[in-house]
PLY file of the C-alpha trace (Angstrom):
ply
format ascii 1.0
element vertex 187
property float x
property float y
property float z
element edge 186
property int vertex1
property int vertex2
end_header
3.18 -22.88 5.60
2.60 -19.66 3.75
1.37 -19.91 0.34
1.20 -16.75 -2.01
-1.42 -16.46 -5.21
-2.81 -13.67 -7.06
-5.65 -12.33 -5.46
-9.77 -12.50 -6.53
-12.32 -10.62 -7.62
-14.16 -12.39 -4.58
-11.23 -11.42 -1.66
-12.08 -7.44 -2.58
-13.73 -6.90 1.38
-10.24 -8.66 2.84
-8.00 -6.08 0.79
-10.39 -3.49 1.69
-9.94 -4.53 5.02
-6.28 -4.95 5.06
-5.47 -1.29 3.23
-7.24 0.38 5.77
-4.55 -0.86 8.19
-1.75 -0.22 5.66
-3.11 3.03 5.59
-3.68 3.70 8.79
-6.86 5.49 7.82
-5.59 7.67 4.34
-7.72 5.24 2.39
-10.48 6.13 4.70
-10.68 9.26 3.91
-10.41 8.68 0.33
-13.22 6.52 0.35
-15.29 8.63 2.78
-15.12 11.01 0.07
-16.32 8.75 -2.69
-19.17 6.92 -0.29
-22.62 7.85 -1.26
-25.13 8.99 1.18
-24.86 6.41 3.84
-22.82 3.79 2.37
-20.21 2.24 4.83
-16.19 3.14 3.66
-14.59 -0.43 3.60
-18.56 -1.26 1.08
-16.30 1.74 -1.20
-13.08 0.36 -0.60
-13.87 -3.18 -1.47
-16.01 -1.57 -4.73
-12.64 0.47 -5.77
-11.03 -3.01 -5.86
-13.37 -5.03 -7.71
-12.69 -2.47 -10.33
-10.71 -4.45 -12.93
-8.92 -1.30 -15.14
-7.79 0.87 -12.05
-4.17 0.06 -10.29
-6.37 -0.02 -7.25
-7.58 -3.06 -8.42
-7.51 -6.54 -6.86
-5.72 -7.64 -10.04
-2.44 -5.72 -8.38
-2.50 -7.63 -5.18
-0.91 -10.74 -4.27
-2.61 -12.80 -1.03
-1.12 -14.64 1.42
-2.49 -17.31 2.89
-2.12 -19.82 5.71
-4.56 -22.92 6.33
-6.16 -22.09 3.37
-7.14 -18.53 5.37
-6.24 -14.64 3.93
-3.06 -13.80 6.49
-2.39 -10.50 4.27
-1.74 -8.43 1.41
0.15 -6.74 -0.97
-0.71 -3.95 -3.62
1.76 -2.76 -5.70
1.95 -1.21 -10.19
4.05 0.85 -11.87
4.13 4.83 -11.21
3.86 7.10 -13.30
3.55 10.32 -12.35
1.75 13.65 -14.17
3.75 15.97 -11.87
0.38 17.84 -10.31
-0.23 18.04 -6.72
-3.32 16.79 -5.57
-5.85 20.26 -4.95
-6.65 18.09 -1.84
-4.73 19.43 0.96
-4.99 16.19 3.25
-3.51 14.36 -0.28
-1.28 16.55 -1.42
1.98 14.97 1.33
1.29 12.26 -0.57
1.17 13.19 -4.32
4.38 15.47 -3.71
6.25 11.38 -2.82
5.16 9.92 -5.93
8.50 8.43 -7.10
7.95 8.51 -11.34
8.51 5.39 -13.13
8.83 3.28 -10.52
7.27 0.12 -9.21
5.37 1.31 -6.45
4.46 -0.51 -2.87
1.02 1.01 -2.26
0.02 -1.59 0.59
1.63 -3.98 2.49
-0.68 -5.30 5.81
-1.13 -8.79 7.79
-3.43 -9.38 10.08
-2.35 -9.31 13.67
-1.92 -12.83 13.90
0.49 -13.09 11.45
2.91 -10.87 11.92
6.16 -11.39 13.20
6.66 -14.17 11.00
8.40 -13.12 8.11
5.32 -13.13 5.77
5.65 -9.14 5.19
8.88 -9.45 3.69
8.54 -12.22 1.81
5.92 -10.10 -0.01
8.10 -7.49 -0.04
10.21 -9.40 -2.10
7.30 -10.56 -4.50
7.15 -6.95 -5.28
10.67 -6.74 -5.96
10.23 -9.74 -8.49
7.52 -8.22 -10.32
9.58 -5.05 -10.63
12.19 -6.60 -12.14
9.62 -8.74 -14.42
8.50 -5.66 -15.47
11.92 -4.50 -15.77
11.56 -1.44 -13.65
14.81 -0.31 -11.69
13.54 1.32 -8.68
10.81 0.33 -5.85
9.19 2.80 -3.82
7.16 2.93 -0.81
6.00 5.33 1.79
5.74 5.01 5.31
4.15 6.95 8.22
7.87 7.71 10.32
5.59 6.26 13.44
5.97 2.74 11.95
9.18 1.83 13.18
9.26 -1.45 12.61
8.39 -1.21 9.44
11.07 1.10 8.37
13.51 -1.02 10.02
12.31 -3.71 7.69
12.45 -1.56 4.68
16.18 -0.56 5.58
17.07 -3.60 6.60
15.50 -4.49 2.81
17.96 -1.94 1.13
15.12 0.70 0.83
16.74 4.31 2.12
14.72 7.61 2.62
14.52 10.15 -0.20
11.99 12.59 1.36
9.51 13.29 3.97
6.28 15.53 4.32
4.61 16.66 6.98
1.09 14.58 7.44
-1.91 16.85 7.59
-3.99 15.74 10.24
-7.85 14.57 9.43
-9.79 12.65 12.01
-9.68 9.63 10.16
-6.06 9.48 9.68
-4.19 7.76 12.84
-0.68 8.28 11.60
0.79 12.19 12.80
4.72 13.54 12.20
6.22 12.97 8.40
5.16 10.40 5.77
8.42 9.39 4.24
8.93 8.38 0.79
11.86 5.36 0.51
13.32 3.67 -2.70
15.38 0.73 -3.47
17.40 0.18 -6.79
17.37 -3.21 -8.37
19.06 -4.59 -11.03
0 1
1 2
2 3
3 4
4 5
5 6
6 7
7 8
8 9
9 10
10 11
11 12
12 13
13 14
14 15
15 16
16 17
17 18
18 19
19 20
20 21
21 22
22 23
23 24
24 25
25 26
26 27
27 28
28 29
29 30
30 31
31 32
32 33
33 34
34 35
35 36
36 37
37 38
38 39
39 40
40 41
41 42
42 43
43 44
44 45
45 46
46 47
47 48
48 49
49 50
50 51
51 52
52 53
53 54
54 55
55 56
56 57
57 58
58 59
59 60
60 61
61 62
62 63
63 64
64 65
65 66
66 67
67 68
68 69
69 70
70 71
71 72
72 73
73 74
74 75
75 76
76 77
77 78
78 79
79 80
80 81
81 82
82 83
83 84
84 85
85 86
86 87
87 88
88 89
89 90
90 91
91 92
92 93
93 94
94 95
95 96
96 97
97 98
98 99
99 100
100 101
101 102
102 103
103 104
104 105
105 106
106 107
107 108
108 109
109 110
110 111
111 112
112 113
113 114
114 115
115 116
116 117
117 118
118 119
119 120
120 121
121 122
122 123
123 124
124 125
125 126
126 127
127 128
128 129
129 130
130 131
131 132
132 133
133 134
134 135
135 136
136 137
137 138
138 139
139 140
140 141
141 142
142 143
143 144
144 145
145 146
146 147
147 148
148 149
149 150
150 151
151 152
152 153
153 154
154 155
155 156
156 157
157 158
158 159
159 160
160 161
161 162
162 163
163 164
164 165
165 166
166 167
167 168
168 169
169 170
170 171
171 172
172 173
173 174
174 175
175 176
176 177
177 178
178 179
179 180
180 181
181 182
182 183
183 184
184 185
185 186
């Protein structure tokens, strides 16, 4: 049985670990970028989490669990957007999908094992409970257009495309082709 809680200061590494594969390497670069001379990514990823007053904090994840053992993740807060484009040109696909004032799905990942099993969009739905707890109206996620099963989740979820831009290639970045930005209304 799947159980969900609010994640811990002390599962920071796992959601490290588990954004870099919701990712599919974007938060890689970010962090390579913050690292300090020879300090390993996921060491600046988990850091980034621990942080308690950022929205990539742990206290905006929920974990999943099985057996008592992390199965996966999900990050998601409320966006609000300034309206600048990050100077960043790998970033700036990104910045220009920010949905404003909406309760955004930053991360969603399982671990291999567990996938399949329905645990993605249960959490999925978490997110759509704390939206409405926080009585925001609209969700919004993006998604690499390679992931096709995961946009075939989010559609099958109610979540339609709004836009797409192109992905600027970096060698830590897997994902190629359009990130697309998708949005679900809720009452």
């Amino acid at each position: 049985m799947i159980e969900f809680r609010a994640a811990k200061k002390e599962d920071c590494r796992t959601i490290a670990e588990l954004y870099s594969i919701s990712s599919d390497g974007v938060a890689d670069y970010i962090w390579s970028k913050l690292a300090e001379d020879g300090e390993n990514i996921l060491d600046v990823g988990q850091r980034r989490y621990e942080q308690e007053e950022s929205v990539f904090s742990y206290k905006n994840c929920i974990i999943a669990e099985r057996d008592k053992k992390i199965a996966g993740m999900l990050v998601a807060f409320p966006m609000k957007c300034d309206g600048k484009i990050a100077e960043d040109l790998v970033l700036a696909p990104y910045s220009k999908l920010e949905a404003d004032n909406s309760f955004y799905i930053c991360g969603v990942a399982l671990k291999p094992e567990y996938r399949g099993q329905g645990i993605g969009t249960q959490l999925i739905k978490l997110a759509e409970q704390q939206a409405r707890m926080r009585k925001f109206h609209t969700l919004s996620l993006v998604v690499f257009e390679q992931n096709e099963r995961a946009i075939k989740l989010y559609k099958a979820l109610g979540y339609r495309e709004v836009s797409r831009e192109k992905i600027v290639q970096h060698p830590l970045i897997q994902a190629t082709g359009d990130a697309i930005l998708m949005t679900k209304e809720i009452a």
